[in-house]
TORKOL-4160 file (C-alpha; in steps of 0.2 Angstrom, whole numbers, padded with zeros to 4 digits, m for minus):
413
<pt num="1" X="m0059" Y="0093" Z="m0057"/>
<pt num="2" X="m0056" Y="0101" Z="m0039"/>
<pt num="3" X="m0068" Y="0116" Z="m0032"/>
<pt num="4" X="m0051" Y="0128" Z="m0035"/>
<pt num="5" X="m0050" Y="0125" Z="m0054"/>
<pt num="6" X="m0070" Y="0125" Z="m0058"/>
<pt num="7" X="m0069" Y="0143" Z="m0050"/>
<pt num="8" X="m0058" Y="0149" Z="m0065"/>
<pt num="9" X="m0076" Y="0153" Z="m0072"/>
<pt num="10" X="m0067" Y="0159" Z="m0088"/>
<pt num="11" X="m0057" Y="0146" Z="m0092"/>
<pt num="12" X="m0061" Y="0132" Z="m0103"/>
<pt num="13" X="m0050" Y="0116" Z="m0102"/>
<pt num="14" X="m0046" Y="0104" Z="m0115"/>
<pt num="15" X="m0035" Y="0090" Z="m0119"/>
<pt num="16" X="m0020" Y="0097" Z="m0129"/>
<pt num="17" X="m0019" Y="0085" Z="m0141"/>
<pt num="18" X="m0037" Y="0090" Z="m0147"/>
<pt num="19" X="m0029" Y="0103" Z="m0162"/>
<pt num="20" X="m0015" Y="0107" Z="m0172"/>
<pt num="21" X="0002" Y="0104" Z="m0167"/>
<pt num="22" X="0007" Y="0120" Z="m0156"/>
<pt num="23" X="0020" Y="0121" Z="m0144"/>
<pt num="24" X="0027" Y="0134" Z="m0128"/>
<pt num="25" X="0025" Y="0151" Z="m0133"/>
<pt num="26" X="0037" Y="0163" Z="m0121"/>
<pt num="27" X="0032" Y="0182" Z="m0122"/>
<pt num="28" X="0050" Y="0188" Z="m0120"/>
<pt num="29" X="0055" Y="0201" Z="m0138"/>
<pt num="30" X="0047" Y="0193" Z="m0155"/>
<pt num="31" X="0043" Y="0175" Z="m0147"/>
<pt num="32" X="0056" Y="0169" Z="m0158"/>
<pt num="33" X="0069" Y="0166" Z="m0147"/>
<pt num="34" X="0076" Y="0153" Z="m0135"/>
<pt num="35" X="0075" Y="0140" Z="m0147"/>
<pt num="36" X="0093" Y="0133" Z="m0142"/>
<pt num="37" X="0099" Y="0125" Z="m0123"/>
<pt num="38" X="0097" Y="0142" Z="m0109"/>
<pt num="39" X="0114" Y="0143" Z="m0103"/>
<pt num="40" X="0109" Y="0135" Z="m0087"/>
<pt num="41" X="0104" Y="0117" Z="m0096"/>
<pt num="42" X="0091" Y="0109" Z="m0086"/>
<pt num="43" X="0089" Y="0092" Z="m0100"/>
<pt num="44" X="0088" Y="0102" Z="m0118"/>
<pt num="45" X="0096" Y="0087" Z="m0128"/>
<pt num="46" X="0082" Y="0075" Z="m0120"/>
<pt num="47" X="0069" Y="0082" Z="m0127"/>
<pt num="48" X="0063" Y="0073" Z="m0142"/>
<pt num="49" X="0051" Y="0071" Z="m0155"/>
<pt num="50" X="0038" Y="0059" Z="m0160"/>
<pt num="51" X="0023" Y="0062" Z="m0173"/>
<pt num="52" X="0025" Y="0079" Z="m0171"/>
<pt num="53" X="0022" Y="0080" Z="m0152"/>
<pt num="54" X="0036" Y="0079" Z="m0139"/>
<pt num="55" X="0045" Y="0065" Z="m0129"/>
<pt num="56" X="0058" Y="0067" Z="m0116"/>
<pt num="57" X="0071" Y="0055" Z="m0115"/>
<pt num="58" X="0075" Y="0049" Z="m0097"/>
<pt num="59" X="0092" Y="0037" Z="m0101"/>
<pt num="60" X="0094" Y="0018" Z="m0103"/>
<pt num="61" X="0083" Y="0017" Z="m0119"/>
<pt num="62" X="0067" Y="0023" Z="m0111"/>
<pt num="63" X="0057" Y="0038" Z="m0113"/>
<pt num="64" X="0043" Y="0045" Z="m0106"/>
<pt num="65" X="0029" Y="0057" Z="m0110"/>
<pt num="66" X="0010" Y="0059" Z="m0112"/>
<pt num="67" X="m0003" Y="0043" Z="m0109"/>
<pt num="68" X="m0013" Y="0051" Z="m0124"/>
<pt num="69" X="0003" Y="0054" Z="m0136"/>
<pt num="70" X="0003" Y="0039" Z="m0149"/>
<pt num="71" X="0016" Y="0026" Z="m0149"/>
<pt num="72" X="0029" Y="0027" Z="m0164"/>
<pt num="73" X="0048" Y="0029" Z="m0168"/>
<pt num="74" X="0056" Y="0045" Z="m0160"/>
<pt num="75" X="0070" Y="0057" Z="m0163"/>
<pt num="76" X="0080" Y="0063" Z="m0150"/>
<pt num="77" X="0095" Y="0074" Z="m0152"/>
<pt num="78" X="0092" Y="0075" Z="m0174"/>
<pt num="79" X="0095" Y="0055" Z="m0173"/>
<pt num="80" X="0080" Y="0044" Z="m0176"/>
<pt num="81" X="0079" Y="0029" Z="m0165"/>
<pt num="82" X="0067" Y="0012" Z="m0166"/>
<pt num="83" X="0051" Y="0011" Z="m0152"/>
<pt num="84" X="0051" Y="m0006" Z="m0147"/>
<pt num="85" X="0035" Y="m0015" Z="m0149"/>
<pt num="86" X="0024" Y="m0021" Z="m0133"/>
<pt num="87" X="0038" Y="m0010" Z="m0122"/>
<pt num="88" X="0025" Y="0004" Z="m0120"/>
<pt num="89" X="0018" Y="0003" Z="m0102"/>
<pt num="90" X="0003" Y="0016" Z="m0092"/>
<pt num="91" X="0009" Y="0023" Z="m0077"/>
<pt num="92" X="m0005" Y="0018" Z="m0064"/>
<pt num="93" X="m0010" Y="0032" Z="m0053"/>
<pt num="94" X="m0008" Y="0032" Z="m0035"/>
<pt num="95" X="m0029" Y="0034" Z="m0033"/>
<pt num="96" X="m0033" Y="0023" Z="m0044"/>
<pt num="97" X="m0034" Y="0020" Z="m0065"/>
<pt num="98" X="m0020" Y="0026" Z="m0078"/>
<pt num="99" X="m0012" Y="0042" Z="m0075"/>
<pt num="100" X="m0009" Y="0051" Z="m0092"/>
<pt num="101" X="0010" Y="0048" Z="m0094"/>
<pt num="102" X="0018" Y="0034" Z="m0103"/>
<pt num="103" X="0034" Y="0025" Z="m0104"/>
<pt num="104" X="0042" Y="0016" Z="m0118"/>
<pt num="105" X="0058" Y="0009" Z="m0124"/>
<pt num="106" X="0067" Y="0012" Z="m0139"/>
<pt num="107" X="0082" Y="0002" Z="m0147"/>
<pt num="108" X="0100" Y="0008" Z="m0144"/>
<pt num="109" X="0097" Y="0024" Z="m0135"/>
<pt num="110" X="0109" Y="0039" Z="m0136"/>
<pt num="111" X="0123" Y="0038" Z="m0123"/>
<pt num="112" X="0113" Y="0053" Z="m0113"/>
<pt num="113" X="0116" Y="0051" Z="m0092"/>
<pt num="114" X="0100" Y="0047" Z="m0086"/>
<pt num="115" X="0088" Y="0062" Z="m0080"/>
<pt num="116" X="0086" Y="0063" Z="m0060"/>
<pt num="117" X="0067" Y="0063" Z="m0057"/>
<pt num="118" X="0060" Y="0074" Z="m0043"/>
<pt num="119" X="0057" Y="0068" Z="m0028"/>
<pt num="120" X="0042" Y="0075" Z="m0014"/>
<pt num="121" X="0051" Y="0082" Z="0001"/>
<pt num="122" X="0038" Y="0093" Z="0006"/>
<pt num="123" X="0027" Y="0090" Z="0021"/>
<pt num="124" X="0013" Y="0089" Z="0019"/>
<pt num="125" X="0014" Y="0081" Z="0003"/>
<pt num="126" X="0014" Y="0096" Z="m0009"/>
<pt num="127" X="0029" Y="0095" Z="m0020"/>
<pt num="128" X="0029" Y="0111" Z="m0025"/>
<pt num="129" X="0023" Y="0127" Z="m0015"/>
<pt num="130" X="0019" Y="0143" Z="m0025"/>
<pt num="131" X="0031" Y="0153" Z="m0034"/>
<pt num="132" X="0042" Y="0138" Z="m0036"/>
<pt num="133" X="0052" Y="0143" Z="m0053"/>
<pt num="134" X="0051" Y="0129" Z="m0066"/>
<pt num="135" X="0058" Y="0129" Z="m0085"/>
<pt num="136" X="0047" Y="0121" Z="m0098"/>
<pt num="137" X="0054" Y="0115" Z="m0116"/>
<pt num="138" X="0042" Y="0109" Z="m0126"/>
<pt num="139" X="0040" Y="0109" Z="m0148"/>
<pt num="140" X="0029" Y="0120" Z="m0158"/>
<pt num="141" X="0022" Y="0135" Z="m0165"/>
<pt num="142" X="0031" Y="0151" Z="m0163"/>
<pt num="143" X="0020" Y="0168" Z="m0154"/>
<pt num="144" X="0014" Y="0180" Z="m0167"/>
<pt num="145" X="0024" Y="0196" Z="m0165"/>
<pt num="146" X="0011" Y="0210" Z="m0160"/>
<pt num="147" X="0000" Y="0209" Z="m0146"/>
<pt num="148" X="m0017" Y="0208" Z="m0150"/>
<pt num="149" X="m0036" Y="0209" Z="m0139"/>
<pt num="150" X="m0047" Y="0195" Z="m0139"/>
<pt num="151" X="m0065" Y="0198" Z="m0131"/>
<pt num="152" X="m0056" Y="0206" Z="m0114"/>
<pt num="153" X="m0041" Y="0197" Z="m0115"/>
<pt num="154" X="m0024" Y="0200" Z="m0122"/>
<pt num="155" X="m0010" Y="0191" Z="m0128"/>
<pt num="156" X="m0003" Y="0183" Z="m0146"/>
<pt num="157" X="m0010" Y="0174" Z="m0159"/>
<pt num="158" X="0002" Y="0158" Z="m0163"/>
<pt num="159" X="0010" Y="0156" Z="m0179"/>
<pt num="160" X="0021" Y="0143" Z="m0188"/>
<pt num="161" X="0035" Y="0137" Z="m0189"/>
<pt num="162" X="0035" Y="0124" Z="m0175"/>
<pt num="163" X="0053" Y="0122" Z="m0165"/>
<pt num="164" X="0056" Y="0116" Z="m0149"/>
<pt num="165" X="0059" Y="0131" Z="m0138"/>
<pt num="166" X="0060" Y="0135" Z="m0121"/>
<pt num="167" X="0052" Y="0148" Z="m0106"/>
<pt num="168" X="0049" Y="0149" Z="m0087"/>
<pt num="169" X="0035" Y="0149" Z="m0076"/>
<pt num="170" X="0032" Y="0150" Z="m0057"/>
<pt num="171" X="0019" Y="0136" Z="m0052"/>
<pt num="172" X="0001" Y="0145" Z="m0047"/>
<pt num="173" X="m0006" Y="0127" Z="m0039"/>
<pt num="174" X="m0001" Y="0109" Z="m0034"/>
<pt num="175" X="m0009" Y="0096" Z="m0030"/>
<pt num="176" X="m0021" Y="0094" Z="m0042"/>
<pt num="177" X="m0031" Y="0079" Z="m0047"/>
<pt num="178" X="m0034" Y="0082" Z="m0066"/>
<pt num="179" X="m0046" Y="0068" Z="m0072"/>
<pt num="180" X="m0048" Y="0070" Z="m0091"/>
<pt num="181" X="m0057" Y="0054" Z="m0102"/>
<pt num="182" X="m0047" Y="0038" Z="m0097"/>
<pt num="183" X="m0035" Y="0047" Z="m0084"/>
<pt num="184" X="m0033" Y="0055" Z="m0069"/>
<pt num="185" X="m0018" Y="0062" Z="m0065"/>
<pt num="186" X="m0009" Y="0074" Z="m0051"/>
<pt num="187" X="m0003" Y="0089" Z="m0059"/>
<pt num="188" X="0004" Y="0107" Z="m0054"/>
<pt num="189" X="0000" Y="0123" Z="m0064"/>
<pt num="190" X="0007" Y="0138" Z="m0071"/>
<pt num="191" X="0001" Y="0152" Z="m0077"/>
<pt num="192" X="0004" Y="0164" Z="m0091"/>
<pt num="193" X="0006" Y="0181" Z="m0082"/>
<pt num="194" X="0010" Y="0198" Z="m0092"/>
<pt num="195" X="0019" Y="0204" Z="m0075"/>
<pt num="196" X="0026" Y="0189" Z="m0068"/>
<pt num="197" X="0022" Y="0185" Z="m0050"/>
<pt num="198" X="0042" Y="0184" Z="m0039"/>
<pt num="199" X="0059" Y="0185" Z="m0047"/>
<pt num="200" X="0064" Y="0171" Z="m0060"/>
<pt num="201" X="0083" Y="0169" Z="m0061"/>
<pt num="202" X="0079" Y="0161" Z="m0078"/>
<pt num="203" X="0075" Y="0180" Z="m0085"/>
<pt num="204" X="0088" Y="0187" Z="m0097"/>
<pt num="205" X="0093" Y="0206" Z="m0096"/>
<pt num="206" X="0076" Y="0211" Z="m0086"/>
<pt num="207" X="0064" Y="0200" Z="m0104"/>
<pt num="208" X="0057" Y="0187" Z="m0092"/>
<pt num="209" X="0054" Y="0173" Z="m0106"/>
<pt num="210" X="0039" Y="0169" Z="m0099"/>
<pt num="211" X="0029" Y="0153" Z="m0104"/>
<pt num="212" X="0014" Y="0144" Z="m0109"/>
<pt num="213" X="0008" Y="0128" Z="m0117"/>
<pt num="214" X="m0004" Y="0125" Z="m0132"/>
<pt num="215" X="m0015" Y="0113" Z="m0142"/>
<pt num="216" X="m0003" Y="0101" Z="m0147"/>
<pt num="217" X="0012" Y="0103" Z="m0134"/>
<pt num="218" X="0008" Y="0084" Z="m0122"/>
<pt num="219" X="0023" Y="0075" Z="m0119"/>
<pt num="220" X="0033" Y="0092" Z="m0118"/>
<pt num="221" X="0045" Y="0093" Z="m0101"/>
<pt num="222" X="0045" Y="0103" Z="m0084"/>
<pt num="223" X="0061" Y="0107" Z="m0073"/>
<pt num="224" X="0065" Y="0112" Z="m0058"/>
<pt num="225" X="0080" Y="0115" Z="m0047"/>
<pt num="226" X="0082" Y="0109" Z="m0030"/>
<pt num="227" X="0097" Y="0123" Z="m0026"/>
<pt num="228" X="0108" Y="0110" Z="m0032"/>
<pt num="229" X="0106" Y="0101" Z="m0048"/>
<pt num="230" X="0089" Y="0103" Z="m0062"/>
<pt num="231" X="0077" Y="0087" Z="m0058"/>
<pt num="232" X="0064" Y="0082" Z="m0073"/>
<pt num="233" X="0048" Y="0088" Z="m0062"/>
<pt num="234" X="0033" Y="0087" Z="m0073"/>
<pt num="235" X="0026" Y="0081" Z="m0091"/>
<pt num="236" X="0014" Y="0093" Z="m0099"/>
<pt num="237" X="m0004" Y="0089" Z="m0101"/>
<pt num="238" X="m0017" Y="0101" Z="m0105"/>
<pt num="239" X="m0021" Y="0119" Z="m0105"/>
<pt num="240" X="m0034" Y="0128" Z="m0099"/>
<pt num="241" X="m0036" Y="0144" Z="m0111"/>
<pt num="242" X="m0049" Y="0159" Z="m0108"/>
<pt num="243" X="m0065" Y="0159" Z="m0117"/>
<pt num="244" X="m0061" Y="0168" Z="m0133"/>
<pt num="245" X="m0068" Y="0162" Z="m0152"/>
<pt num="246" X="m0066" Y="0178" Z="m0162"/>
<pt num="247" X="m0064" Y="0171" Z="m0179"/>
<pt num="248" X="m0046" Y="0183" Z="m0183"/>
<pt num="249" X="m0038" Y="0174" Z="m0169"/>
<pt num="250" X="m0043" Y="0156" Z="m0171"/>
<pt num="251" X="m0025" Y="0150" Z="m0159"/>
<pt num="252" X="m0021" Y="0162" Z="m0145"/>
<pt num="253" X="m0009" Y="0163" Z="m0131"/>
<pt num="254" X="m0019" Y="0175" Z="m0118"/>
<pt num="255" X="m0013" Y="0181" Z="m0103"/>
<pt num="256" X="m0022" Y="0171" Z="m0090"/>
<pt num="257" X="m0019" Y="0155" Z="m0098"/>
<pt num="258" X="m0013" Y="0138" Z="m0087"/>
<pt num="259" X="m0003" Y="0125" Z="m0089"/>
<pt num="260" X="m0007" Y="0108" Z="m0081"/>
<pt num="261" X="0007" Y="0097" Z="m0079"/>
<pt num="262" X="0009" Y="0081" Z="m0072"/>
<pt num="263" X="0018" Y="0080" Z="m0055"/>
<pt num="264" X="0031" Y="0068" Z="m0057"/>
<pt num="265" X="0036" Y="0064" Z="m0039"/>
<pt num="266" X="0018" Y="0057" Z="m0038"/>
<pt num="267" X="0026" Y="0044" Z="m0050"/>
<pt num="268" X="0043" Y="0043" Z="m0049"/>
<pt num="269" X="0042" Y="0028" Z="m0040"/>
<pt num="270" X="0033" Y="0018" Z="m0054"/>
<pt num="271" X="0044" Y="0026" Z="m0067"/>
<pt num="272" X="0060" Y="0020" Z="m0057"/>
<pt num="273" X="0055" Y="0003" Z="m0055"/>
<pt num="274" X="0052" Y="m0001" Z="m0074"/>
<pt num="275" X="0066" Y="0011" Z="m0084"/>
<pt num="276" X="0079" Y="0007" Z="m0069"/>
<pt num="277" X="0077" Y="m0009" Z="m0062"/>
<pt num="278" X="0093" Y="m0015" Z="m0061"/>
<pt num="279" X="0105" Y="m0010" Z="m0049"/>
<pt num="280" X="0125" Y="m0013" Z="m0050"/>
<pt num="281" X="0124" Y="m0014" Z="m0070"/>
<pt num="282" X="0137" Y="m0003" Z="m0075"/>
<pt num="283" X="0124" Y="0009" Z="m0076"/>
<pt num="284" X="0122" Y="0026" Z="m0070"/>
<pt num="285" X="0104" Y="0021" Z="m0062"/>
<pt num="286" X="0102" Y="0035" Z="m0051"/>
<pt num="287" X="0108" Y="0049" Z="m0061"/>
<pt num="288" X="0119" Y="0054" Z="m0050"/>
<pt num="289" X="0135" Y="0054" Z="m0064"/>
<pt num="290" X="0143" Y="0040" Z="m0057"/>
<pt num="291" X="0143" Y="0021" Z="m0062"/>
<pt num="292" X="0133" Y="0011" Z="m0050"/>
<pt num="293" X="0144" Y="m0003" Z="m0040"/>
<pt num="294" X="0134" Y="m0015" Z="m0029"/>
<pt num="295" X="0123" Y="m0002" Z="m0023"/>
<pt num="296" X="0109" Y="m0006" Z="m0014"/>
<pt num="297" X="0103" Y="0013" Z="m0016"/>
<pt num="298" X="0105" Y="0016" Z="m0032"/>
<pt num="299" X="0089" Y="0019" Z="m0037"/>
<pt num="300" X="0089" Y="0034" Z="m0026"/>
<pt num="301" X="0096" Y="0048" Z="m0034"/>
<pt num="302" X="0097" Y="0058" Z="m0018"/>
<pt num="303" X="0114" Y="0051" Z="m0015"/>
<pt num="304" X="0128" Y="0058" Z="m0018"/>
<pt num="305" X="0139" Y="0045" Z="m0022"/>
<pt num="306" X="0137" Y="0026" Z="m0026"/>
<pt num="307" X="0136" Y="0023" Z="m0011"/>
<pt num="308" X="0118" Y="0017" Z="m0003"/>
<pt num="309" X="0103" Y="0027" Z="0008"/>
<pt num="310" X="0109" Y="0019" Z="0026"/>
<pt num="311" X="0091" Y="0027" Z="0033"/>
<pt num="312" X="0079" Y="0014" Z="0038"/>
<pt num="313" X="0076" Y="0001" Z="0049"/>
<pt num="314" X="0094" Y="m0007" Z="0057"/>
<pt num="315" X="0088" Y="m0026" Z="0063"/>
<pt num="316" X="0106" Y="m0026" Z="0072"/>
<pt num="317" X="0105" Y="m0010" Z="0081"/>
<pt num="318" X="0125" Y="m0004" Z="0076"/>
<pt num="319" X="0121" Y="0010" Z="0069"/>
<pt num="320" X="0120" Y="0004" Z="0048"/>
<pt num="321" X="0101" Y="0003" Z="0042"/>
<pt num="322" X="0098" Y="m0014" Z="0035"/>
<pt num="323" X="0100" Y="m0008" Z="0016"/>
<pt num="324" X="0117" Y="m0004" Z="0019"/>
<pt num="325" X="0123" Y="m0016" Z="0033"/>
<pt num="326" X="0133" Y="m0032" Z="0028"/>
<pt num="327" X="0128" Y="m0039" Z="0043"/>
<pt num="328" X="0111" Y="m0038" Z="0046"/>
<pt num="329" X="0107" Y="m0048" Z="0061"/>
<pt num="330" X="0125" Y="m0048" Z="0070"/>
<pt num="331" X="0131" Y="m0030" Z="0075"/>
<pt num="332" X="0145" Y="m0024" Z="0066"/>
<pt num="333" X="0149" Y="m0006" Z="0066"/>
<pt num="334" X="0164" Y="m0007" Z="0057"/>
<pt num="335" X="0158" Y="m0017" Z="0043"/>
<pt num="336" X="0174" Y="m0027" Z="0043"/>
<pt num="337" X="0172" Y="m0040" Z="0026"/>
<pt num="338" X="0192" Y="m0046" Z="0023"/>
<pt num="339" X="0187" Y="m0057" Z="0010"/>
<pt num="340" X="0176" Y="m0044" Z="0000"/>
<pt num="341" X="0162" Y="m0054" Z="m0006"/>
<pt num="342" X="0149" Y="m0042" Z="0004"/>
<pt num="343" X="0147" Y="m0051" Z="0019"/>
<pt num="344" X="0154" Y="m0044" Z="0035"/>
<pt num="345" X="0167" Y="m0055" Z="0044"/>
<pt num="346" X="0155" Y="m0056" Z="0059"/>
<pt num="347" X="0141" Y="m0065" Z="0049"/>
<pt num="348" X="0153" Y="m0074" Z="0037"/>
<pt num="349" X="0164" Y="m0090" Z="0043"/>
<pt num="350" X="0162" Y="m0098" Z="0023"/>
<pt num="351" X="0182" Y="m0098" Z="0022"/>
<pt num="352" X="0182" Y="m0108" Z="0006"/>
<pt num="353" X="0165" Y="m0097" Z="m0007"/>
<pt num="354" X="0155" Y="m0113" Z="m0008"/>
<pt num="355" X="0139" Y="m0106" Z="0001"/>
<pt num="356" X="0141" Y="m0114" Z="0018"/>
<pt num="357" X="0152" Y="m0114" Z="0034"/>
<pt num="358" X="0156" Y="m0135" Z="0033"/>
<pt num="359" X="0171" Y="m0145" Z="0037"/>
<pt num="360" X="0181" Y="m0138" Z="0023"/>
<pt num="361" X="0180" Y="m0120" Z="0034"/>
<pt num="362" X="0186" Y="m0130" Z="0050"/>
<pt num="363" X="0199" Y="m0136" Z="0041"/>
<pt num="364" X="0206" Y="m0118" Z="0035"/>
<pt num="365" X="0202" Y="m0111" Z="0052"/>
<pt num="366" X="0210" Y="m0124" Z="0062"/>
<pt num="367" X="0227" Y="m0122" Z="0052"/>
<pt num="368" X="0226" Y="m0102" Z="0057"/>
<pt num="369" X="0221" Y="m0105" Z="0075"/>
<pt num="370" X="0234" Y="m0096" Z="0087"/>
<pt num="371" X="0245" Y="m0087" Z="0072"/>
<pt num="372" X="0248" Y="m0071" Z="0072"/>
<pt num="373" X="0252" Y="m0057" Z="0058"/>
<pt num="374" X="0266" Y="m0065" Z="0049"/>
<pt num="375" X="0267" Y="m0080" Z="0052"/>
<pt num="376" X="0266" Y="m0094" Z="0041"/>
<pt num="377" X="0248" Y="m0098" Z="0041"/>
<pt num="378" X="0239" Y="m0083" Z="0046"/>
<pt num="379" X="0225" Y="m0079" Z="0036"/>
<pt num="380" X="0217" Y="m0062" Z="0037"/>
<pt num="381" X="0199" Y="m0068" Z="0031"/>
<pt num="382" X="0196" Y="m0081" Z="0047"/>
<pt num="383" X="0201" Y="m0067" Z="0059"/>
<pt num="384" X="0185" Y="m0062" Z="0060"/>
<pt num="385" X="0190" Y="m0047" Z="0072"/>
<pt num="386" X="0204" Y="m0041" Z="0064"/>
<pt num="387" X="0215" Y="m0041" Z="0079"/>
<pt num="388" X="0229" Y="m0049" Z="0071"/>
<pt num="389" X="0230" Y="m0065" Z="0078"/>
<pt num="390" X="0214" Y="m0079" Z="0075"/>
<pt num="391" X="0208" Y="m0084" Z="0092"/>
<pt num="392" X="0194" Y="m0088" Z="0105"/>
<pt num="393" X="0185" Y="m0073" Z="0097"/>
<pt num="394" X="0188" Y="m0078" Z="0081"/>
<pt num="395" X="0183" Y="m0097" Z="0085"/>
<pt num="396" X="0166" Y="m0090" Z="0092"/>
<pt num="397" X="0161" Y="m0081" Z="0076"/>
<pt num="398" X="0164" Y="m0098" Z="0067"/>
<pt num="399" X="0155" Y="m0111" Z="0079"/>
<pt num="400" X="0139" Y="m0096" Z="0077"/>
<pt num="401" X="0141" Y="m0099" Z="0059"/>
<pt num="402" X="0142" Y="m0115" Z="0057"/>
<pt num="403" X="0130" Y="m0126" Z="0044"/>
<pt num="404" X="0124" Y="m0108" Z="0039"/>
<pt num="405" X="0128" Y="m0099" Z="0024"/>
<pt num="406" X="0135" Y="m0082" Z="0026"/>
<pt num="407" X="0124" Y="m0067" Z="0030"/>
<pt num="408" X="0111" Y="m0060" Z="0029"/>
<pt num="409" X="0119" Y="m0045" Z="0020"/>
<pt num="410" X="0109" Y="m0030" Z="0012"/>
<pt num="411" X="0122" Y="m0029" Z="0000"/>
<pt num="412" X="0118" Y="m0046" Z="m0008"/>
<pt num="413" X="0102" Y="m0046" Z="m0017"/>
């Protein structure tokens, strides 16, 4: 545990899957509200159940949530769906051992777009900086009405029934290496504040439904909003509640309370690279709400559209980063590919598809030689420059080419 959070003398941290089944407790009115999608729907429907404890669901038949939540069949949406055995895979932690988060599949998934997962675009690498708002929705126990004192503390005793419900928070701390039994994770906290520190746009008529965590609530997920779109941002983990044992208030919600929650631009990367391995699948990899079509970026959802991230390193120097460029070792700017198969004309003299600029190629290119836009035998694929007539530019492409295959292209895996 970090200097910062030993110095929360007060506070006592536990693993909260250590007692009974509780859930986020928000202090707006009774504590009996928000227990349908906030008007502004940051992933509501992906929150699941399993054993009691929360899942989230992040598209593509896989879901994620706590390390320390047990494996077994889930509900999502009302709808019960099959965990498929042996799927269930640790995230490693960047500093070494298991974080406490855990992905698994599950058969025939609900038709859900996948969730976009926060990125770190902070320097230094932070990912949060504090006041950041964040919305948690997690499953549980509903607050006990009145307010009650608890050694020096106040707050609410917590009470069934257990629903999943939703508040807000403002992150107190980032950065935080939270090492608990078999894992060490990076997390971010928030704290439960009975005057909440900067203005939460999340906060209905002036009844800021501010939240907190309990016993019971791992798995349960964090949002943030980038100022565009919501981003799953964080898996809660544990709390860390003030010392109090009065024996008439045996589950309490004080003011004071954290929330640690696993930061998961720390992990997005591992997460990406087993629940969204495939690009150009039909699938919406990146959660970006369109389908995916040969795009050598879509397991970034920063773009936009499908088409790929063209940063990075550009062998050719013509302006397209390699990733992107159908010509990676022959300049092409214009990215000219007549034949469509994702080879740029410039790198690309196989006229006939058979893997290899041969005899077969000369042939074709020979029959074009010297024609011109309508005639007879023009043929737009050997004109490599697209000038309208095949010629000594054309023919210099093809002798470069030939006994080679076609490329390299970063569109071609």
């Amino acid at each position: 545990m970090c200097g910062r959070c030993l110095a929360t003398g007060l506070l006592v941290l536990f693993l909260a899957f250590l007692a009974p089944t509780e859930a986020v407790v928000i202090d707006a009115g009774d504590g009996t509200g928000n227990t349908s999608a906030p008007a502004d729907d940051p992933g509501w429907r992906h929150v699941g159940i399993q054993g009691g404890l929360p899942i989230i669901y992040l598209g593509n038949d896989w879901v994620l949530t706590a390390g320390h939540v047990p494996f077994s069949n889930v509900w999502i949406d009302g709808v019960s769906y099959t965990s498929i055995p042996g799927s269930r895979i640790l995230l490693p932690n960047p500093t070494g051992g298991s974080a406490d988060l855990a992905v698994w599949q599950i058969e025939d998934g609900p038709d859900f777009p996948n969730l976009p997962i926060r990125e770190n675009d902070l320097e230094p690498a932070a990912s949060f900086v504090a006041g950041d708002e964040v919305v948690m929705i997690g499953r549980g126990r509903s607050r006990g009405v009145d307010p009650i004192t608890c050694g020096s503390f106040t707050g609410y005793d917590s009470i069934t029934p257990n629903v999943i419900r939703w508040g807000t928070n403002q992150v107190l701390w980032s950065g935080i290496e939270l090492s608990l039994g078999a894992y060490t994770t990076d997390t971010f906290v928030t704290q439960f504040d009975a005057a909440p520190v900067g203005t939460d746009t999340r906060c209905e008529s002036g009844d800021c439904s501010e939240a907190q965590a309990t016993m019971g609530d791992s798995g349960g997920a964090v949002f943030a909003h980038d100022g565009t779109r919501w981003e799953l941002a964080g898996v809660m983990l544990a709390v860390a509640s003030q010392a109090c044992s009065l024996p008439a208030h045996p589950s309490t919600v004080l003011y004071g309370d954290q929330t640690y929650i696993a930061n998961l631009s720390s992990y997005r990367d591992a997460i990406i690279a087993i629940v969204r391995s495939e690009c150009s699948n039909g699938i919406d990899d990146d959660g970006d709400g369109m389908i995916d079509l040969l795009d050598p970026g879509c397991l970034s959802d920063a773009d936009e559209g499908e088409s790929p991230d063209c940063d990075g390193t550009d062998s050719d120097s013509d302006g397209i980063g390699d990733v992107c460029d159908n010509c990676i070792l022959v300049s092409n700017a214009d990215q000219i590919d007549s034949d469509g198969d994702l080879y740029g004309n410039f790198c690309d003299a196989d006229y006939d598809g058979d893997g290899v600029t041969g005899a077969q190629d000369f042939m074709l290119f020979r029959a074009s030689y010297g024609r011109e836009i309508g005639d007879e035998h023009y043929d737009l694929v050997v004109d490599a420059d697209s000038n309208g007539n095949v010629g000594t530019s054309d023919f210099i492409v093809f002798r470069s080419m030939f006994g080679r295959p076609p490329g390299p292209s970063g569109l071609v895996p």
